[in-house]
C-alpha atoms as one frame of an Amber mdcrd trajectory, in Angstrom:
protein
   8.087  22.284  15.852   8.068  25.030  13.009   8.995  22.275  10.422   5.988
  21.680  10.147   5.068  24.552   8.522   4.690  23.231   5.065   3.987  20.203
   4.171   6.365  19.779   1.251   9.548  19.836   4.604   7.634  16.667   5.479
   9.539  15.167   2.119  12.441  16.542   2.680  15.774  14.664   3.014  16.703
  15.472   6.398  13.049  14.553   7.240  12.565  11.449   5.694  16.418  10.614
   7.971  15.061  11.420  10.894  11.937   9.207  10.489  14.402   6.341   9.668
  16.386   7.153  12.736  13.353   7.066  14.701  11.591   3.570  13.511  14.945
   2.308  13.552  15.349   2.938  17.283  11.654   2.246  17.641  12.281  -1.676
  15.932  15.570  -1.777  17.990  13.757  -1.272  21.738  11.083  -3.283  20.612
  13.615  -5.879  19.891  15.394  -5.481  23.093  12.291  -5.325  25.136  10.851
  -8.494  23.825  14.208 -10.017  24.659  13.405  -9.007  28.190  10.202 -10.237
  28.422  10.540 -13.301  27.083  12.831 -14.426  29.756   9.659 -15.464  31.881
């Protein structure tokens, strides 16, 4: 990943987006998989 080149892209819009994106799908699977194992 050359992004990470300098650290000042680390603050960058599209950056700080794609971090949302990802804890947002990470929060949603955890969600769904704890649906799924709670069925026990």
């Amino acid at each position: 990943m050359r992004m990470m080149k300098t650290r000042n892209s680390l603050l960058s819009p599209r950056s700080l987006v794609v971090h949302a994106v990802g804890i947002g799908a990470a929060v949603w699977l955890g969600k769904a998989w704890g649906k799924n194992t709670k069925e026990d």
